[in-house]
C-alpha positions, 0 to 999 in steps of 0.5 A, spaced: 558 282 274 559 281 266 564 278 263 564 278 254 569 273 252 564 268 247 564 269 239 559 266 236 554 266 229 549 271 232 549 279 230 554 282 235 559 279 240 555 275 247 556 277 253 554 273 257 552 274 265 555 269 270 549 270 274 541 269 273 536 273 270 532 277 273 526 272 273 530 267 277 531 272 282 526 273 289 526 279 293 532 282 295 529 281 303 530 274 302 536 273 307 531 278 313 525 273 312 529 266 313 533 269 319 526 270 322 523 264 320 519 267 314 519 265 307 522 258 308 521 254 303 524 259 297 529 256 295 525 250 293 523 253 287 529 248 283 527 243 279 526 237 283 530 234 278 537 237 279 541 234 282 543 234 289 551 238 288 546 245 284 542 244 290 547 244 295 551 251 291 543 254 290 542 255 297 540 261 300 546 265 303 543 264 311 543 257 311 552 257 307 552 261 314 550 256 318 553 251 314 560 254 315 559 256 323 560 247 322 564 246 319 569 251 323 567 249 330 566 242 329 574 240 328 574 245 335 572 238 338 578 235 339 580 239 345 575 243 347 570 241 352 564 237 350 559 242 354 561 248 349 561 243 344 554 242 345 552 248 346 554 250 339 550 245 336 544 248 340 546 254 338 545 253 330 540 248 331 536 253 333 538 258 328 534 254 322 527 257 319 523 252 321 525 253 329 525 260 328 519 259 326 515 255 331 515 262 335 509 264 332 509 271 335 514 273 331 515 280 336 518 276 341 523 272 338 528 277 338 527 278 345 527 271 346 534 269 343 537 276 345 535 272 353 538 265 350 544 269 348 545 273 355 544 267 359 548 262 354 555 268 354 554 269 362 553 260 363 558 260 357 564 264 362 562 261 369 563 254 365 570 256 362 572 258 369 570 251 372 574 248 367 580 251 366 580 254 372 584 261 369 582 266 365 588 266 362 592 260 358 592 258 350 586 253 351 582 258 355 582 264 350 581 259 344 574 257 348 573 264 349 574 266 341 569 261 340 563 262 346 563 269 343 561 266 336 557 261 338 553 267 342 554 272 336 549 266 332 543 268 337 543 275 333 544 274 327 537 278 323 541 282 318 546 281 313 551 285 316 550 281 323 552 275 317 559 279 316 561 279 322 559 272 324 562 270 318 569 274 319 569 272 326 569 265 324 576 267 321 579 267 327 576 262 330 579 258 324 586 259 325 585 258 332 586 251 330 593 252 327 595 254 335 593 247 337 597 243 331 599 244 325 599 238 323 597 236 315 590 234 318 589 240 321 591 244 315 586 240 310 581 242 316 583 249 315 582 249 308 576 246 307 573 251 313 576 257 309 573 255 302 565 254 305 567 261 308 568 264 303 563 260 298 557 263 304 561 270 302 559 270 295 553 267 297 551 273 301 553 278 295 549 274 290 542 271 295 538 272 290 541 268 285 536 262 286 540 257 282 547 258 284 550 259 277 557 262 278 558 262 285 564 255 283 566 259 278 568 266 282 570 262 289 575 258 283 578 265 280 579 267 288 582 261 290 587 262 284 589 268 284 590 268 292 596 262 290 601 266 287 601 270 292 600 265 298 607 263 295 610 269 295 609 271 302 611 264 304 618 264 301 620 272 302 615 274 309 620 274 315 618 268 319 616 270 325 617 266 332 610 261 333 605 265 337 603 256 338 608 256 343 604 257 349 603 252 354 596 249 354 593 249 361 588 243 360 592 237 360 588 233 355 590 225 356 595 222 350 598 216 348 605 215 349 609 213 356 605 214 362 608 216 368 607 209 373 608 203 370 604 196 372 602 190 368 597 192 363 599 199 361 603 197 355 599 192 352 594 196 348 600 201 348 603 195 344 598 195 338 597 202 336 601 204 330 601 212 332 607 216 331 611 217 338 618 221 334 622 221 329 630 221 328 635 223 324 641 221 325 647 224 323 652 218 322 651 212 322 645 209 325 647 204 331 644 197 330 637 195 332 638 192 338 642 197 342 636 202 341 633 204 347 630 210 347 631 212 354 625 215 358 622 215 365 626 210 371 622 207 376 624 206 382 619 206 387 614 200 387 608 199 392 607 191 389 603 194 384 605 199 381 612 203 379 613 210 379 620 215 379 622 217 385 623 224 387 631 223 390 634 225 383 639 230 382 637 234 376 642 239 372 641 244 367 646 246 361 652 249 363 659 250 360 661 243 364 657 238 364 654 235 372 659 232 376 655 224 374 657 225 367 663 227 367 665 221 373 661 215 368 665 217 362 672 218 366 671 211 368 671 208 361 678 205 358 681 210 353 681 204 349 673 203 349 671 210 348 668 212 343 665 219 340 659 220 343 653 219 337 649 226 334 642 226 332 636 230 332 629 228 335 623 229 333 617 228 338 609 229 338 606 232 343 606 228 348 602 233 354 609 231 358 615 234 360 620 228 360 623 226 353 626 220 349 634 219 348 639 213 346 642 211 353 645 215 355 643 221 353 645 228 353 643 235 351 645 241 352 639 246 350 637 252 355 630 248 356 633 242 356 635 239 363 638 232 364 637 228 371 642 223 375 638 217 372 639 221 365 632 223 364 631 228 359 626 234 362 623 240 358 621 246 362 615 245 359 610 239 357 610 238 350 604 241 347 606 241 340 611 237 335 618 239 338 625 237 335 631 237 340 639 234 338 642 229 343 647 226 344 649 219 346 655 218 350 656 210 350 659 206 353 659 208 360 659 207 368 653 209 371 654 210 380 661 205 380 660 207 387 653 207 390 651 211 396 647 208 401 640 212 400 640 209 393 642 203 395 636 203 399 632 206 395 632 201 389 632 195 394 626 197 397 620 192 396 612 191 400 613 188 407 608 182 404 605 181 398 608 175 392 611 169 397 612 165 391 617 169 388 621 172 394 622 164 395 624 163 387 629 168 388 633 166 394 633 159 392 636 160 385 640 166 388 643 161 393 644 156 387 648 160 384 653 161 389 651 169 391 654 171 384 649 177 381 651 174 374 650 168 375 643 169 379 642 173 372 643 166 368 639 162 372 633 167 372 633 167 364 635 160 364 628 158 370 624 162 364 626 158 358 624 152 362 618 154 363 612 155 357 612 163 358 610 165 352 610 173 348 603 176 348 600 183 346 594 181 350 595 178 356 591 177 362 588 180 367 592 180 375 589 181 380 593 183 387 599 178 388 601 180 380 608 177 379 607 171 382 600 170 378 604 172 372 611 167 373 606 162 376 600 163 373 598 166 367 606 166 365 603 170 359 605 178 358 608 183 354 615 187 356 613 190 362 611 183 365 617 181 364 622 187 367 617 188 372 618 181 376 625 180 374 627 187 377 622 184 383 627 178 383 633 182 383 630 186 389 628 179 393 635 178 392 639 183 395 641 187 388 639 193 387 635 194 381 630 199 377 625 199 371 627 204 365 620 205 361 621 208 354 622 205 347 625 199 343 627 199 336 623 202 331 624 202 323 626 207 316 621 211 313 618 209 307 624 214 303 629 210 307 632 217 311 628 218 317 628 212 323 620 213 326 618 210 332 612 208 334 607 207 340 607 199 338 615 200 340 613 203 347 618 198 352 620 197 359 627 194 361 630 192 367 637 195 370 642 192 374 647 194 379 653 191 379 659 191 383 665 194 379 660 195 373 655 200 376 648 200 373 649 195 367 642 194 362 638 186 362 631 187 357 628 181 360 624 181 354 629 178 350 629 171 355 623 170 351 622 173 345 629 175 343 627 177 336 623 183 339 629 186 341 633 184 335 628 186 329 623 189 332 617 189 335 613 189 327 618 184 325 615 180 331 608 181 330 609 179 322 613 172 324 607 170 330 602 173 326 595 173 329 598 169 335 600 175 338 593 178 339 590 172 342 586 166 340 580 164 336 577 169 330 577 175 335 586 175 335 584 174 326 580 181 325 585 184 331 591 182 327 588 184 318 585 191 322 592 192 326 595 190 318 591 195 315 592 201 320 600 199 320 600 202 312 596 208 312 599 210 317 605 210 315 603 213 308 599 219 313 605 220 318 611 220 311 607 226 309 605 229 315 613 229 315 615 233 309 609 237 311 612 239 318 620 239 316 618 243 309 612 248 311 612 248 318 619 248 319 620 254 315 623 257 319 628 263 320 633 259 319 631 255 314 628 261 310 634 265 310 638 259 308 634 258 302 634 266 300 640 265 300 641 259 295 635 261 290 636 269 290 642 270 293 639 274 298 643 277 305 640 281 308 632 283 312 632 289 307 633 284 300 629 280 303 623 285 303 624 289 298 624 282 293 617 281 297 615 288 294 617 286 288 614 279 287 607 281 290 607 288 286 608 282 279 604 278 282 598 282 282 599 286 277 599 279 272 593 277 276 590 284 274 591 284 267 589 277 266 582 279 270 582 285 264 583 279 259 578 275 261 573 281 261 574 285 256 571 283 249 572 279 244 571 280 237 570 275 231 576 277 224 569 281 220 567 284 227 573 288 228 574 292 222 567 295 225 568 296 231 574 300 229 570 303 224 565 305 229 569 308 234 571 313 228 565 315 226 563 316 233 569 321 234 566 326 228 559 323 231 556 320 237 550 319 234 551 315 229 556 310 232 554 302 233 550 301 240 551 295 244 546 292 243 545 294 235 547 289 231 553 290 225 548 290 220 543 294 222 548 299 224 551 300 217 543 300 214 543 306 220 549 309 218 547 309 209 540 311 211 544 318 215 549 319 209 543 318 204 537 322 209 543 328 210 545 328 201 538 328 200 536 334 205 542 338 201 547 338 208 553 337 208 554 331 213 560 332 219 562 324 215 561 326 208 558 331 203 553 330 198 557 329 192 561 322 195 555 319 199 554 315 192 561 312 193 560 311 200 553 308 200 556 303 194 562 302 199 556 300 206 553 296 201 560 292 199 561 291 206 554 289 208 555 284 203 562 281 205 559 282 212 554 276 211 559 271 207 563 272 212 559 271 219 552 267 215 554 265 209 557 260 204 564 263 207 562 262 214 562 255 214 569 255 212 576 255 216 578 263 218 585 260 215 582 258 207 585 262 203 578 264 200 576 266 206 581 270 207 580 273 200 573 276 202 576 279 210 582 283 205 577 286 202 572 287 208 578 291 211 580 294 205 573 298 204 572 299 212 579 303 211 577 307 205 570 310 209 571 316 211 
C-alpha cells in the first residue's frame, strides 16, 4: 500500500511506502515452509542490534498465530478444566518449527499430526463428557468452542488454514464475555483482539521482514473502528444477555458457605474481595444494625451448623406469606416504620441464597423468601445480579412457637462438650431461669474471662466449644455465636445461627456501601417468650467496635495484633494494608464499568435516547443508528482519501495543473510520476522546439508562438529553481519576497497554452 503525504526538497513530490523494499523481502513461501519446519531461521536476518519491540513486530506471521491462540485461550484458565488447559499447550508447543522439524521425514508429518489431532478431538470429547457430565450447559459449549481450535492448530500448513484458526479464535475470545463481563475480563479481551488482528496484518504483509507499518495500520484500524463501537453502543437496541445461562460446573467461591464450623470464616475474614454492593434509596440505617441476612443454621451435629430442611418457602404473590404479614401485624402502630428500599448488587457467588437487612423481602418473580427469611434465587448466581429489597423492621418473628421448631432449635449431641453444658445450667440457674438474665450472666462470664478477638485463631479439635470457652478463648465471630447458641441450647432456649454480613463501608465516590469478604459474620438468634426471635451478636461481648464501626475500623485500631504474633502477623497486616486499597480502586472502577457499560441495558438506553436525542420510538432509534453510522463511515473515508491522496509544495501545484492541461491536448507529453518538474518542462520546450523546427503545427502551439512559449518555459524553470533550490527556498512561504516570485510562477504557467 502507498500513501504520498511528504514534501520535501527533492524534484517531484515522495511517496513514500509503508512497507519494505523489495530486498527486504523472502520468498512469498515463507508462512509454508515454517508451518512444516522449513526455513526457520529466516526471520533472523534483523540486525542483532535491534531492539527487541522491532523484533517482536518483524515476526513471521506463523509464530503472530501461535502467539495469538495464547493469549485467547490463556485467560480460559480460570473455569476451564486444567486437562484441556494442557492440552492446549501441547498442541501449540507442538506447532513450533523447531518441533516440526525434529520429524525428519517431512512426508510423515502430516500423517502424524493428522493422528494426534484425531485422537486429541475424540480424548478431548470423552473428557468434556467426564467432567461435565452433559452435552449440553454454558461451560460445556465454551470448552467444546475451544477443543475445536486447540485441534484445528494440528493442520495449520496454509495460509487459509491460518485464517480460519485466527477467525475461530474470535469466537473463542468472546466467549469470555459469557463467563464475566468484569473490567478484568474486557482488557483480556482487547488485548486478545488486538494481537489477533496484529497476526491479521502479519499474514497479508509475511514478507515484510522488518515489521515497518504493521503498528501503524493496526493504529488507523483500531481508530477508525472507535467512532463507530460508539455508535452502536449508544443507538443498537440492547439485546437480553445471551450470558445468563446457568453454568453446569459449580467451580468454588469465596463467599458464605453453606455449613458453619469454627475456622471457616477466619481466612474469609482477611480477604478484601467485593461480596456486594448497595444503593439505597433514602437514608442509609447506622452501621451497627447492618446485618446482611443470609443462610440460618439450625441443625448441629457438634461440630458443624447446617440449615435445616423444615422451612416453609413463599414465592411473590399479590399477598405477602401468611409469616410476614403475622410478624408485621404484631408491632405497636406507634413502633412501625416504612419499611427501607434499596437495591443490591451481588457477585457471583455460585450459590442461590441471597443477602438482605434483617428482615428482608422481595418481590421479583425469581426471587423466593423462606420462614426463616432467606432470600432464594431459582438459580445459582452465576454472574453479577442486582435485585431490590426491602426491609421491614422492627418485627416479631414466630411470637408463637410450634412445637416441631422448638425441637428443631433445641436440638444438641447425646455427648460431646460436658464443660459447657455444666456452665450453662449453672449460670442459667444463677439467674433465676430468666432467658435475659441467662443472656447477661453469659456476656458478663465473657468479660471476665481473657477472650480476646482474633482473625487467626487456633486450630480445634473434637470437643471445639469447650476447647474454645475453656481453652484457647480465642476466635473470630463464628466461635462466639456458635458456642454462645450452644448455651442457649443446654439451657433450655431455643436458638439458631444466622451466617451472613456485618457492616461494610462507603465507596470511594461516597455513593455506594460496599461489603465485603472481610465483613462475612455470624450471630446468633434467640427465642423469647412474648418477643419471638430476638438478635444477640455475641461478637459484640468482645469486641463491640466490630459491630459498631466495622470490621476495617477494628483491624485499623488493633493492627497487626489482629493477625497473630511475632513478624509473621506484621507482613500479614502491611500485605492486608496494601491489598485493602487496590482493591478498592480496582472494584470503584469495576463498578462504573458494570453500571455504566454493562448495564446498559434496555431501560437505561432508552432513558438515555430520550434524554439526548429525544428519541421515542424503535424506529427512531434505528434510523439515527443508520444515520450515525453512514456519518461515521463516511468521515472515516474521506479522512483515508486525505491521507492518501498527494500532496503537493506551492511552486509544484501551478505544474501539476499545467501538466494536466497540457495532458488533455496530448498524453505524450504530460509529467510522468516518476519524471521530475524540471526535466519535464525541458521534455515539454524541446517538443515545442522539435515540432516549430520541422514546420508542424503542434496540437499545444504553432510555429510562430513557440519563441514566446520557450521564453515563458525558460521563465518558469528559472522561478522553479528559486522557489525549491535556491536563495528564495530557504526562506518562509509567508516572505513577502517569496511570495512575489510564486505570483509570478502562477501567473506564466496560466498564460501557457
Amino acid at each position: 500500500m502507498t500513501n504520498i503525504s511528504k514534501i520535501d526538497d527533492s524534484k517531484k513530490p515522495v511517496e513514500v511506502f509503508t512497507g519494505s523494499s523489495k530486498s527486504d523481502f523472502i520468498n512469498s513461501a515463507s508462512f509454508e515452509q515454517l508451518a512444516l519446519g522449513q526455513n526457520i531461521t529466516s526471520h533472523t536476518e534483523q540486525a542483532s542490534d535491534a531492539k527487541w519491540t522491532r523484533k517482536l513486530f518483524a515476526l513471521p506471521a506463523y509464530y503472530w498465530v501461535l502467539i495469538a491462540q495464547i493469549i485467547v485461550i490463556l485467560p480460559h484458565a480460570a473455569h476451564l478444566p486444567l486437562w484441556l488447559i494442557g492440552f492446549a499447550v501441547v498442541s501449540i508447543a507442538a506447532q513450533l518449527p523447531r518441533i516440526k522439524a525434529k520429524f525428519k521425514k517431512l512426508r510423515h508429518l502430516k500423517r502424524v499430526y493428522q493422528g494426534m489431532q484425531m485422537l486429541g478431538f475424540l480424548l478431548g470429547l470423552v473428557g468434556l463428557w467426564l467432567t461435565y457430565n452433559t452435552a449440553f450447559g454454558l461451560d460445556m459449549g465454551v470448552a467444546f468452542l475451544v477443543l475445536c481450535l486447540i485441534s484445528k492448530l494440528w493442520e495449520l500448513y496454509k495460509r487459509r488454514d491460518a485464517y480460519v484458526v485466527l477467525n475461530l479464535s474470535l469466537f473463542v475470545l468472546a466467549a469470555l464475555f459469557l463467563m464475566d463481563q468484569g473490567l478484568v475480563t474486557t482488557l483480556e479481551v482487547i488485548i486478545g483482539a488486538v494481537i489477533i488482528l496484529l497476526a491479521f496484518i502479519a499474514l497479508n504483509d509475511d514478507g515484510n521482514t522488518r515489521g515497518d507499518g504493521r503498528l501503524r495500520t493496526l493504529g488507523v484500524l483500531g481508530l477508525g473502528a472507535l467512532p463507530l463501537l460508539v455508535v452502536l453502543f449508544l443507538f443498537f437496541p440492547r439485546l437480553p444477555p445471551l450470558w445468563s445461562v446457568q453454568l453446569s460446573g459449580q467451580q468454588a467461591t469465596t463467599g458464605v458457605s453453606d455449613s458453619m464450623s469454627p475456622g471457616d470464616f477466619a481466612n474469609l475474614g482477611q480477604s478484601t474481595e467485593l461480596a456486594f454492593r448497595v444503593e439505597f434509596a433514602d437514608k442509609r440505617p447506622p452501621q451497627q444494625q447492618l446485618y446482611w441476612r443470609g443462610l440460618v443454621f439450625s441443625d448441629f451435629d457438634g461440630v458443624t451448623w447446617r440449615p435445616s430442611p423444615q422451612q416453609q418457602q413463599w414465592r411473590p404473590a399479590p399477598q405477602m406469606p401468611v409469616w410476614i404479614e403475622n410478624a408485621f401485624a404484631t408491632i405497636p402502630d406507634e413502633v412501625k416504620v416504612a419499611p427501607t428500599s434499596y437495591e443490591v448488587i451481588l457477585e457471583p457467588t455460585q450459590q442461590n441464597w441471597l443477602f438482605g437487612l434483617d428482615y428482608p423481602f422481595a418481590q421479583r418473580q425469581d426471587i423466593s423468601i423462606t420462614s426463616n427469611f432467606t432470600l432464594l434465587k431459582d438459580q445459582p448466581v452465576t454472574q453479577q445480579f442486582r435485585y431490590d429489597v426491602l426491609q421491614f423492621a422492627p418485627m416479631r418473628i414466630d411470637p408463637v412457637l410450634s412445637e416441631a421448631l422448638r425441637r428443631l432449635n433445641l436440638a444438641l449431641p447425646a455427648d460431646g462438650n460436658p464443660q459447657a453444658r455444666a456452665l450453662a445450667k449453672r449460670l442459667f440457674a444463677q439467674s433465676g431461669s430468666d432467658p435475659t438474665r441467662y443472656i447477661a450472666a453469659i456476656e458478663r462470664w465473657i468479660n471476665q474471662t481473657e477472650f480476646r478477638y482474633t482473625l487467626s485463631p487456633p486450630r480445634l479439635n473434637n470437643n471445639r466449644i469447650d476447647e474454645f470457652l475453656f481453652e484457647t478463648k480465642a476466635g473470630f465471630c463464628e466461635h462466639y455465636s456458635s458456642s454462645f447458641t450452644f448455651m442457649m441450647r443446654a439451657a433450655g432456649i431455643p436458638a439458631r445461627v444466622v451466617a451472613g454480613y456485618q457492616g461494610g463501608e462507603l465507596s470511594r465516590s461516597g455513593n455506594v456501601w460496599e461489603v465485603r469478604q472481610k465483613d462475612a459474620h455470624a450471630w446468633t438468634e434467640v427465642w423469647l417468650e412474648g418477643q419471638g426471635w430476638v438478635r444477640v451478636d455475641p461478637t459484640a461481648f468482645v469486641a463491640p467496635e466490630r459491630v459498631e464501626q466495622g470490621m476495617d475500623a477494628l483491624t485499623q485500631s488493633q493492627g497487626a495484633a489482629m493477625f497473630g504474633d511475632g513478624a509473621s502477623a506484621q507482613i500479614s497486616y502491611q500485605q492486608y494494608q496494601m491489598l485493602q486499597t487496590l482493591r478498592r480502586l480496582s472494584d470503584q472502577a469495576s463498578y462504573y464499568w458494570q453500571k455504566d457499560v454493562v448495564g446498559y441495558d434496555q431501560d437505561k438506553q432508552a432513558d438515555s435516547l430520550l434524554k439526548w436525542f429525544n428519541i421515542r420510538s424503535v424506529m427512531q432509534q434505528i434510523i439515527w443508528l443508520a444515520v450515525s453510522a453512514i456519518t461515521v463511515m463516511a468521515i472515516l473515508i474521506f479522512v483515508i482519501w486525505q491521507r492518501r491522496r498527494k500532496r503537493w509544495h506551492l511552486a509544484d501545484l501551478p505544474l501539476a495543473q499545467l501538466s494536466r492541461r497540457i495532458g488533455k491536448v496530448d498524453k505524450s507529453l504530460a509529467r510522468d510520476d516518476s519524471e521530475g518538474q524540471l526535466a519535464w518542462l525541458e521534455r515539454v520546450a524541446l517538443a515545442i522546439d522539435s515540432n516549430a523546427e520541422g514546420g508542424t503545427d503542434s496540437r499545444l502551439t504553432d510555429s510562430g508562438h513557440s519563441e514566446i512559449v520557450q521564453a515563458k518555459i525558460m521563465q518558469i524553470q528559472q522561478d522553479y529553481r528559486q522557489l525549491r533550490y535556491g536563495r528564495l527556498s530557504a526562506l518562509e512561504i509567508s516572505d513577502k519576497e517569496y511570495q512575489i516570485v510564486l505570483k509570478q510562477l502562477k501567473k506564466n504557467v496560466g498564460e501557457l497554452f
